[in-house]
Gaussian input, Z-matrix of N, CA and C with variables (Angstrom, degrees):
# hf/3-21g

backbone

0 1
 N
 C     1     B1
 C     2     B2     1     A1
 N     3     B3     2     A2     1     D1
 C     4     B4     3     A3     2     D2
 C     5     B5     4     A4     3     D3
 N     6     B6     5     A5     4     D4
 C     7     B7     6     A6     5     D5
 C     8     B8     7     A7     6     D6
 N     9     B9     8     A8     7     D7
 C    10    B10     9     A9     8     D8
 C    11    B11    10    A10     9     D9
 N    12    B12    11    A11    10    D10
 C    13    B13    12    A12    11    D11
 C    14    B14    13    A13    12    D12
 N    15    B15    14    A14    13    D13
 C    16    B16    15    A15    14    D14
 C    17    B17    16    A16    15    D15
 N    18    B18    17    A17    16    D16
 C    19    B19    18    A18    17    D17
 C    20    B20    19    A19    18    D18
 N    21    B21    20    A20    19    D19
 C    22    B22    21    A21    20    D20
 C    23    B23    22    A22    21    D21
 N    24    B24    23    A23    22    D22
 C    25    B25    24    A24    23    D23
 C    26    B26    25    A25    24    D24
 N    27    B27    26    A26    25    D25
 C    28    B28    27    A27    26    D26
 C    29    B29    28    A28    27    D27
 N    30    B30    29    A29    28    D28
 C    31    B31    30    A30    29    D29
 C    32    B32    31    A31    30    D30
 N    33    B33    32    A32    31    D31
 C    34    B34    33    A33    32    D32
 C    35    B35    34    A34    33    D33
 N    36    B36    35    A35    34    D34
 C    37    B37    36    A36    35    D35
 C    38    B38    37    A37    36    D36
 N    39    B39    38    A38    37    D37
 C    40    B40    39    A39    38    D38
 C    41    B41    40    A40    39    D39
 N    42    B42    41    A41    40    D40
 C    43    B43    42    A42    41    D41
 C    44    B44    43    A43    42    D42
 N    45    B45    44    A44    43    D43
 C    46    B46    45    A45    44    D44
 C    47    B47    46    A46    45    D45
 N    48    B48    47    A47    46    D46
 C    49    B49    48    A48    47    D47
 C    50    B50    49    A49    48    D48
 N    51    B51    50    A50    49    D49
 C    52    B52    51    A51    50    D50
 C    53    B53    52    A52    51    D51
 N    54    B54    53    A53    52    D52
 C    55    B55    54    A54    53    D53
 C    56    B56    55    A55    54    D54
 N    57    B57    56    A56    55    D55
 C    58    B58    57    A57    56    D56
 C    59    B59    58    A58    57    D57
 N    60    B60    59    A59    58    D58
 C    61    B61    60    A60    59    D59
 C    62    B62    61    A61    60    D60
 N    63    B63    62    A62    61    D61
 C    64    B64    63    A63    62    D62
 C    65    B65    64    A64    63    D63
 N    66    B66    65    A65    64    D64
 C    67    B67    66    A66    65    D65
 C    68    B68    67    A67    66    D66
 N    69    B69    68    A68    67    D67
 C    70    B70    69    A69    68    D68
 C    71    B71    70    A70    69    D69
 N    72    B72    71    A71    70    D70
 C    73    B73    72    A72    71    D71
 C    74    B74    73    A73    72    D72
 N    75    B75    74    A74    73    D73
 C    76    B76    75    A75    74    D74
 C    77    B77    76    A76    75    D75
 N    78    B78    77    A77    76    D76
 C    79    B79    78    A78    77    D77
 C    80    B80    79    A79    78    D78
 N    81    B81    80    A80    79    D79
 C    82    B82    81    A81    80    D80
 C    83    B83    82    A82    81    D81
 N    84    B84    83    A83    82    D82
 C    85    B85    84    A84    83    D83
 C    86    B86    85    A85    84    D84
 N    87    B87    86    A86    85    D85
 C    88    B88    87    A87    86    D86
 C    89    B89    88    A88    87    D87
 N    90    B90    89    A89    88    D88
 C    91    B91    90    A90    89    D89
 C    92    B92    91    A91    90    D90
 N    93    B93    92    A92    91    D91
 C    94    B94    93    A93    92    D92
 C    95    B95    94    A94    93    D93
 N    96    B96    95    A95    94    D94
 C    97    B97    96    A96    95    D95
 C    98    B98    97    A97    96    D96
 N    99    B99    98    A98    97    D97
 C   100   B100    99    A99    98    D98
 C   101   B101   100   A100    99    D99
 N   102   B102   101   A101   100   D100
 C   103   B103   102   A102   101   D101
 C   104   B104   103   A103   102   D102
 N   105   B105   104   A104   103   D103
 C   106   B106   105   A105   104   D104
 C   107   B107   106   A106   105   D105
 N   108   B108   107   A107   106   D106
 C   109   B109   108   A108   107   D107
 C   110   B110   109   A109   108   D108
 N   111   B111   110   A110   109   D109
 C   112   B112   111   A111   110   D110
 C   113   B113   112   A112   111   D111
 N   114   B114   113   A113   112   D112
 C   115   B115   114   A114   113   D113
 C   116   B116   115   A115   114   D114
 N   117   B117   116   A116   115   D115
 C   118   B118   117   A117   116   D116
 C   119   B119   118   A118   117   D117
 N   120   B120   119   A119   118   D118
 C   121   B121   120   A120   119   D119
 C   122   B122   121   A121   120   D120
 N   123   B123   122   A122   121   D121
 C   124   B124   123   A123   122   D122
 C   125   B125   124   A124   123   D123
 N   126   B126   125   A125   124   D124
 C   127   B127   126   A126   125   D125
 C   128   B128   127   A127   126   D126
 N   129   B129   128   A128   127   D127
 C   130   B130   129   A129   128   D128
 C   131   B131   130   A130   129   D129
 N   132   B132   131   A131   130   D130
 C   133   B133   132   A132   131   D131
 C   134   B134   133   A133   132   D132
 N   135   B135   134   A134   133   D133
 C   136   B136   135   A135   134   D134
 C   137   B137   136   A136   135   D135
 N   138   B138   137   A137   136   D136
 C   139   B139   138   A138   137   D137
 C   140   B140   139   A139   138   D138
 N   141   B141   140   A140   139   D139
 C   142   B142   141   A141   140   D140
 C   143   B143   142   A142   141   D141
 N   144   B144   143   A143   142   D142
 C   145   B145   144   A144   143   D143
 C   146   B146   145   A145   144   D144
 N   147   B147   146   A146   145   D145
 C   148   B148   147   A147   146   D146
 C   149   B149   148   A148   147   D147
 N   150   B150   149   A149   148   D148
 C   151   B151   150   A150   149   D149
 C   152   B152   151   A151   150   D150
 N   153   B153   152   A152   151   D151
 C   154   B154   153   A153   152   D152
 C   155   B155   154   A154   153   D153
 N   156   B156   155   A155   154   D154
 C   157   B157   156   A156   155   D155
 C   158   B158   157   A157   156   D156
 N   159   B159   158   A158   157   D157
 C   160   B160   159   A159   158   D158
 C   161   B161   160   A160   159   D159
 N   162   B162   161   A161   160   D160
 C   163   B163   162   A162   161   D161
 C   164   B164   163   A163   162   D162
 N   165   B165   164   A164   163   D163
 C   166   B166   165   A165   164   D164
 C   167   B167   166   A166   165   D165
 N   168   B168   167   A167   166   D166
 C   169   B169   168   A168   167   D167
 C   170   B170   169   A169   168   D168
 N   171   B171   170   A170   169   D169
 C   172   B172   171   A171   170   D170
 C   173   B173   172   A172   171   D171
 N   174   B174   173   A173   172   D172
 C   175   B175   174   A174   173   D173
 C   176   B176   175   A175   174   D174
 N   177   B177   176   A176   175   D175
 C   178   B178   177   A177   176   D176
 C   179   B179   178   A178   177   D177
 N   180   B180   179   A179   178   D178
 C   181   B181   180   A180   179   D179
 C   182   B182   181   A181   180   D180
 N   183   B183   182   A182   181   D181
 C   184   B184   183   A183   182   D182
 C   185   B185   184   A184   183   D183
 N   186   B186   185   A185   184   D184
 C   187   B187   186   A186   185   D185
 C   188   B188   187   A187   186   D186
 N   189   B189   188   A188   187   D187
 C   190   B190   189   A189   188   D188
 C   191   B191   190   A190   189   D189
 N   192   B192   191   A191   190   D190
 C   193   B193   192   A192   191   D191
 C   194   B194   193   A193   192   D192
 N   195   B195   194   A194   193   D193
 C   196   B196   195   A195   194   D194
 C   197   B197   196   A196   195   D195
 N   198   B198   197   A197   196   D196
 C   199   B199   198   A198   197   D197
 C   200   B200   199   A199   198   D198
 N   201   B201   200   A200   199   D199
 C   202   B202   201   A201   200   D200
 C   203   B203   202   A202   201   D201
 N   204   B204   203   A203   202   D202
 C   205   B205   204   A204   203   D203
 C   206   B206   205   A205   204   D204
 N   207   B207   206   A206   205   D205
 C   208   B208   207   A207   206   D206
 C   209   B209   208   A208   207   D207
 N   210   B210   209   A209   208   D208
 C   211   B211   210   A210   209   D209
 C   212   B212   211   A211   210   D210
 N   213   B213   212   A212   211   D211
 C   214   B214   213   A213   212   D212
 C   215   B215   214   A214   213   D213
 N   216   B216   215   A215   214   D214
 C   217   B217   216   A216   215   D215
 C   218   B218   217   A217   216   D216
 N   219   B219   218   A218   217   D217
 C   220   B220   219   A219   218   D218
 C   221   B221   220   A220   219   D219
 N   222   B222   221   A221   220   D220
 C   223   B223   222   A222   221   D221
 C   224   B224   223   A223   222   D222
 N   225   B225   224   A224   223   D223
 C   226   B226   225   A225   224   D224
 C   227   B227   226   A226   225   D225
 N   228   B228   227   A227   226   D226
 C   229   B229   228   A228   227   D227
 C   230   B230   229   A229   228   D228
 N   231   B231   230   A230   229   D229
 C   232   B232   231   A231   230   D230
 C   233   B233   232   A232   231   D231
 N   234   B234   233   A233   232   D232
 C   235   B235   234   A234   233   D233
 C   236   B236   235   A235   234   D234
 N   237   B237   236   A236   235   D235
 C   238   B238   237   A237   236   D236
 C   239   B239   238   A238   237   D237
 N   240   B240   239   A239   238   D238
 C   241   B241   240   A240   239   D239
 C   242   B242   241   A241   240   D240
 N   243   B243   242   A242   241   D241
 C   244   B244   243   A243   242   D242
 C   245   B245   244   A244   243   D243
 N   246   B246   245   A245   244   D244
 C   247   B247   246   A246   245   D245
 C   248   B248   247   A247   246   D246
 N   249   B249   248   A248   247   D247
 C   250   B250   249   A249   248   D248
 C   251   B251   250   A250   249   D249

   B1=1.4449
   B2=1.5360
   B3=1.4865
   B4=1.4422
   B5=2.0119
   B6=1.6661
   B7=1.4031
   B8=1.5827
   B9=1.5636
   B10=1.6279
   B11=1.4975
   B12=1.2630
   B13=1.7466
   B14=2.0457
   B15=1.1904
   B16=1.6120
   B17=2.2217
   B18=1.6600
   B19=1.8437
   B20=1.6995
   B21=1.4196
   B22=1.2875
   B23=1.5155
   B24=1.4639
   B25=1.6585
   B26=1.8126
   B27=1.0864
   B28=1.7067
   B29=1.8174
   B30=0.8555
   B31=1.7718
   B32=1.3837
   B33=1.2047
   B34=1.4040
   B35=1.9945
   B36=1.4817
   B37=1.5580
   B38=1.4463
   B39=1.4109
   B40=1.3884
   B41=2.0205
   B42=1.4608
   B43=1.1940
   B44=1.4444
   B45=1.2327
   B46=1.9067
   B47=1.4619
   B48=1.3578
   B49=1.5957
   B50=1.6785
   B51=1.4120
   B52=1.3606
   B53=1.9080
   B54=1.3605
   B55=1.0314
   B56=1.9769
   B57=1.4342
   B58=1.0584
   B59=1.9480
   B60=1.5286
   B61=1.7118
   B62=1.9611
   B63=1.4148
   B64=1.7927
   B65=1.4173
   B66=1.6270
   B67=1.2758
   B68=1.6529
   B69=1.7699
   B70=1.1810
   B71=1.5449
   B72=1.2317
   B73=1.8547
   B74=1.8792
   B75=1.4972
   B76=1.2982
   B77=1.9198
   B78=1.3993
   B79=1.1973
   B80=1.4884
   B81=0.9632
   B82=1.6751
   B83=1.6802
   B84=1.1377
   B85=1.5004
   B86=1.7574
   B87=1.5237
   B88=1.8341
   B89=1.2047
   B90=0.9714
   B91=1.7320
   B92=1.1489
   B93=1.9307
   B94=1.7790
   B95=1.0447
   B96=1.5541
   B97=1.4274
   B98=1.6482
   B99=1.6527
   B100=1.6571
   B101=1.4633
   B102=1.4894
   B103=0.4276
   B104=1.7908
   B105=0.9237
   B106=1.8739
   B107=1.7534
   B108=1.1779
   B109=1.7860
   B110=1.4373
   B111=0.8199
   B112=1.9158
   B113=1.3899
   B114=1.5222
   B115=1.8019
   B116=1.7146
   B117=1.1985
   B118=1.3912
   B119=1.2323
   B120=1.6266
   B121=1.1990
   B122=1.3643
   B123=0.8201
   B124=1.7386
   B125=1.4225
   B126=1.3771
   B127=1.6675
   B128=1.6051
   B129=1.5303
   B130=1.5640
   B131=1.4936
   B132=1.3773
   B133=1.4687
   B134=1.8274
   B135=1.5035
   B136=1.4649
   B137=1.5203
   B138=1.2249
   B139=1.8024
   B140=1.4072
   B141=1.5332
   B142=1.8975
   B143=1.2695
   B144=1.6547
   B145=1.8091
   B146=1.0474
   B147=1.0482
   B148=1.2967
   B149=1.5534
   B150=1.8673
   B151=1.5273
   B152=1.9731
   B153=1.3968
   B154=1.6394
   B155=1.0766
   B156=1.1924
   B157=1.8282
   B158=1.5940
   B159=1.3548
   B160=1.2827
   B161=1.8950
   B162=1.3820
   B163=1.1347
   B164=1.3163
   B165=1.4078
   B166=1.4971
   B167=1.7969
   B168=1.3053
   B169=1.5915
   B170=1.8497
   B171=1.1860
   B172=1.4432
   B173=1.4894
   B174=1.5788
   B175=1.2775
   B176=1.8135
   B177=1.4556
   B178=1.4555
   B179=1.5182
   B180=1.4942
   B181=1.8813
   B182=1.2220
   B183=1.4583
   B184=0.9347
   B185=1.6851
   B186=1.4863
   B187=1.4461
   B188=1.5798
   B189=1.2575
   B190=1.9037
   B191=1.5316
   B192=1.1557
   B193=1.5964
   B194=1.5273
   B195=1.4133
   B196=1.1653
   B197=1.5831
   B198=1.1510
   B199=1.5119
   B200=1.7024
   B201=1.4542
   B202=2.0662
   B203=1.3889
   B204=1.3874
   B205=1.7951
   B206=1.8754
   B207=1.0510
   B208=1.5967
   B209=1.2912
   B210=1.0810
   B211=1.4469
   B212=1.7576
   B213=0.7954
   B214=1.8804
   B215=1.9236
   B216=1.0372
   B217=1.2124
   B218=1.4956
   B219=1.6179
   B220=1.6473
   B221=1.7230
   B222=1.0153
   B223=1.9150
   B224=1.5296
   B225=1.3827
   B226=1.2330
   B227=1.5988
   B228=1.4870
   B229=1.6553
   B230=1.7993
   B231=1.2185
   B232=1.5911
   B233=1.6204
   B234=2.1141
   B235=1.3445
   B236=1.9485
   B237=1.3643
   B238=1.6810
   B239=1.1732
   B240=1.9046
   B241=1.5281
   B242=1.4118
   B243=2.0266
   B244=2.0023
   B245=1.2447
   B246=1.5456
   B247=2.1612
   B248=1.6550
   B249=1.3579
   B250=1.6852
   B251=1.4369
   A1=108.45
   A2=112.67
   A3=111.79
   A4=99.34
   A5=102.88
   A6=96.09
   A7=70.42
   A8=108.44
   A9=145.45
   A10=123.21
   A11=102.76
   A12=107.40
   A13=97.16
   A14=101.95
   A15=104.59
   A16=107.13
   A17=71.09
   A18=80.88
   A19=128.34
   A20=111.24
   A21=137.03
   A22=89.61
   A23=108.11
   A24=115.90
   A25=107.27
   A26=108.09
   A27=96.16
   A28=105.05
   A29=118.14
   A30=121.24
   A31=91.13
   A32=124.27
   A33=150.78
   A34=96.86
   A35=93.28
   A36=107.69
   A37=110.75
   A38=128.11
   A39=116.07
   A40=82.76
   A41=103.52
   A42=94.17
   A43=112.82
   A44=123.22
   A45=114.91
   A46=82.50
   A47=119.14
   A48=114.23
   A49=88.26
   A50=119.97
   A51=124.71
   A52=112.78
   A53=103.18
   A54=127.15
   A55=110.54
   A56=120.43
   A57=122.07
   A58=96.84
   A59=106.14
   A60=106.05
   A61=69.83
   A62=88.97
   A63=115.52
   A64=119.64
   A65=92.17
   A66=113.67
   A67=127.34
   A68=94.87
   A69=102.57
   A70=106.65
   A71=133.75
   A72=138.76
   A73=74.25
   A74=107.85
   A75=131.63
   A76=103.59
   A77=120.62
   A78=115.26
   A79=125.69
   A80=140.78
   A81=137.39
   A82=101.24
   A83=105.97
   A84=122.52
   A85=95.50
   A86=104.10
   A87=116.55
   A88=118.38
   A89=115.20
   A90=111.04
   A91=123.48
   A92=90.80
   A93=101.84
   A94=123.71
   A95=136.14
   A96=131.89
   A97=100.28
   A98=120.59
   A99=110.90
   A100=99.77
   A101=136.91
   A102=162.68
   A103=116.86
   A104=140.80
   A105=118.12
   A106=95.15
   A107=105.78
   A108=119.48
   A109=93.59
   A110=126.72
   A111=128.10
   A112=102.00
   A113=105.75
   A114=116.89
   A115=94.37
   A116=114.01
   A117=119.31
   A118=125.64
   A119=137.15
   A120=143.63
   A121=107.60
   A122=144.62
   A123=127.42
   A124=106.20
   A125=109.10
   A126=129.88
   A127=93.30
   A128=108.36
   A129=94.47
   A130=134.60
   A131=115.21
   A132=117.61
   A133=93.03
   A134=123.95
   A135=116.82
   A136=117.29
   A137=128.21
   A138=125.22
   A139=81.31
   A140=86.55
   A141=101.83
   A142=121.41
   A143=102.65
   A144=91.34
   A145=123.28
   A146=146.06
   A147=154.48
   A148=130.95
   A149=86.84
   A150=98.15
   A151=126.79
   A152=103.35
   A153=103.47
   A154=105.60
   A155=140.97
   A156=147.77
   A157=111.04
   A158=103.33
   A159=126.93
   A160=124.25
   A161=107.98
   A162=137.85
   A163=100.23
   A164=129.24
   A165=118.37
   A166=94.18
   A167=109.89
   A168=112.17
   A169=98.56
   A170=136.70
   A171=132.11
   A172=108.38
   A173=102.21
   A174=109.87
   A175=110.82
   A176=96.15
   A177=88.50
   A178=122.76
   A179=101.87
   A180=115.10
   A181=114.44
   A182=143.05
   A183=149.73
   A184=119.53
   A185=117.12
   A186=126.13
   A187=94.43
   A188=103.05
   A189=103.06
   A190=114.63
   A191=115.17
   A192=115.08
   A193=85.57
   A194=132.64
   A195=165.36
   A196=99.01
   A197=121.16
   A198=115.78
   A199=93.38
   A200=113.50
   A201=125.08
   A202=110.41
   A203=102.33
   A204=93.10
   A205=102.23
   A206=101.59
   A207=120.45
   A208=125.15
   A209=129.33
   A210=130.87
   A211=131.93
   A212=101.66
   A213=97.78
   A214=98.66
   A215=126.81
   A216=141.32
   A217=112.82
   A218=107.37
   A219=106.18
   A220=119.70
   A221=105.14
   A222=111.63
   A223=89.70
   A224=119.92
   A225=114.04
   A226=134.99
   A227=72.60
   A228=88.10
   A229=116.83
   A230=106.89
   A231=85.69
   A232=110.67
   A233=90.44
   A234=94.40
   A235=86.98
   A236=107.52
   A237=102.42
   A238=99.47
   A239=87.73
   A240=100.85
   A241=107.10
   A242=87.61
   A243=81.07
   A244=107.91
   A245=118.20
   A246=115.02
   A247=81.94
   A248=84.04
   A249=112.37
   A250=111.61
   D1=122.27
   D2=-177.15
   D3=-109.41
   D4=146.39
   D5=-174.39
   D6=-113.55
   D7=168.32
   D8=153.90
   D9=-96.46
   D10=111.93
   D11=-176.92
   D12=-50.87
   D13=147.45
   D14=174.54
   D15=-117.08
   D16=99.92
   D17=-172.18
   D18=-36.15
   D19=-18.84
   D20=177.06
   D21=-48.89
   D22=-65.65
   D23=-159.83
   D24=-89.94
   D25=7.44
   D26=160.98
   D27=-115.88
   D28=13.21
   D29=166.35
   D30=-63.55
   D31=158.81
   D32=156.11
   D33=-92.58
   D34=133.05
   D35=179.19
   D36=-95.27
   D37=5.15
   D38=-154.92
   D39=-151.92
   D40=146.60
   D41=170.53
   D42=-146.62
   D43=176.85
   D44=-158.47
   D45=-88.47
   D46=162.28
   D47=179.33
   D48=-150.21
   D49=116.84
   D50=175.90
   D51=-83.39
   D52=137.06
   D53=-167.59
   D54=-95.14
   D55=104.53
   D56=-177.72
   D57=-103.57
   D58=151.12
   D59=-179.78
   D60=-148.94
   D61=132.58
   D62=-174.41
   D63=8.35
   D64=53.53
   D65=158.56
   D66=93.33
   D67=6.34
   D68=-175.91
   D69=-115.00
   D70=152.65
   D71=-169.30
   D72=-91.93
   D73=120.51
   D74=169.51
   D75=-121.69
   D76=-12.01
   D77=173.50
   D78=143.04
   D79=161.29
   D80=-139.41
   D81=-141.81
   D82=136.88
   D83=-172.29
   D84=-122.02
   D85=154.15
   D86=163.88
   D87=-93.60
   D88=91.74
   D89=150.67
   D90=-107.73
   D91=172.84
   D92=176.22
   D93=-71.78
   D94=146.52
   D95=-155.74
   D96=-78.38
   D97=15.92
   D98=177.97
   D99=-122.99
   D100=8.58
   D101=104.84
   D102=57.24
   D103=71.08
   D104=-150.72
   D105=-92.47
   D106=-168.87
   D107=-166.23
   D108=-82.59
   D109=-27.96
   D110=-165.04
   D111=-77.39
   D112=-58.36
   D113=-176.19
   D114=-48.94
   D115=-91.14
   D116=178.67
   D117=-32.61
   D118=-14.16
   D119=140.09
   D120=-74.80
   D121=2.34
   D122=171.57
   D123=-143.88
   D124=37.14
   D125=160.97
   D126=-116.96
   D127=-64.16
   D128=172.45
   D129=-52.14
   D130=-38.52
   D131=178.97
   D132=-58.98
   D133=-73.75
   D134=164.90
   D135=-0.78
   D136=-57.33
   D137=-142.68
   D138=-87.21
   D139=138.87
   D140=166.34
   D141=-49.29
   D142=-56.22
   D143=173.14
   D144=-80.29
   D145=25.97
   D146=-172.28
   D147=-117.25
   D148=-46.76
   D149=164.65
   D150=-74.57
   D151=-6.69
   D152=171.92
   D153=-80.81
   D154=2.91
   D155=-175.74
   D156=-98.12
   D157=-32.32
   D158=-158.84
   D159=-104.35
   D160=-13.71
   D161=-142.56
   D162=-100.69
   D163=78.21
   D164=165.68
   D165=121.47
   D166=-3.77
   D167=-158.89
   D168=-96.70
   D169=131.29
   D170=148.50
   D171=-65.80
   D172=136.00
   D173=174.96
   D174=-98.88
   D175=133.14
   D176=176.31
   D177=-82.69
   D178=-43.02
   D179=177.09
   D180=-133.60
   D181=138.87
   D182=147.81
   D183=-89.61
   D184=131.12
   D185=-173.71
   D186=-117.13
   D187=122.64
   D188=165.37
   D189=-136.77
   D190=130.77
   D191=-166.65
   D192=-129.19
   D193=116.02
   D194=-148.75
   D195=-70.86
   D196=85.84
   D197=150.19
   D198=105.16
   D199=5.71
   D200=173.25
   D201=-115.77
   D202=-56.66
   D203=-168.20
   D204=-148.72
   D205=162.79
   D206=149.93
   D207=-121.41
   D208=106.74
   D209=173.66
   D210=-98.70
   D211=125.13
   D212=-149.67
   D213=-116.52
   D214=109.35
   D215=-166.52
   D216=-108.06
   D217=101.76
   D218=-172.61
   D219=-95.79
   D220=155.05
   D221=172.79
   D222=-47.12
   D223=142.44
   D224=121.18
   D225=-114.25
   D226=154.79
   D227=-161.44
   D228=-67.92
   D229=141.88
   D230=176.63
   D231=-105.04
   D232=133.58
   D233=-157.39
   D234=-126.77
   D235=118.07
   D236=176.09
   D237=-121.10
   D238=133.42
   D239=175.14
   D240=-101.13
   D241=151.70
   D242=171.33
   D243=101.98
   D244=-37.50
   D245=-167.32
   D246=-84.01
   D247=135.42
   D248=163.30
   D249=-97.02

């Protein structure tokens, strides 16, 4: 008696999802491949390294391409050096 693997059940359900903050790969979180932009934003704010990037910052845009990337786009702040 021969059985057949059923490809359904050798997929991986969860996938690495790299974490960009203004454009730079700062670090990668797991999620499920259904995954919506919100979950995956508040898994990233969650991750230790992730959340010191994130922490006190307004976000201007969020980019999420489903099961590839998160891209997280912050205010910047205006900071002048030097004016007295």
């Amino acid at each position: 008696m021969l059985f057949q693997a059923n490809p359904t059940y050798l997929k991986d359900s969860t996938v690495v999802l790299p974490v960009q903050i203004n454009g730079k790969t700062r670090g990668t979180i797991e999620v499920e491949e259904t995954c919506t932009e919100e979950e995956a934003f508040v898994l990233a704010s969650r991750d230790e390294k992730l959340s010191k990037y994130l922490h006190g910052q307004s976000v201007k845009k969020r980019i999420y391409v489903p099961g590839k990337i998160l891209n997280v786009v912050l205010e910047r702040k205006n900071i002048q050096v030097g004016v007295q």
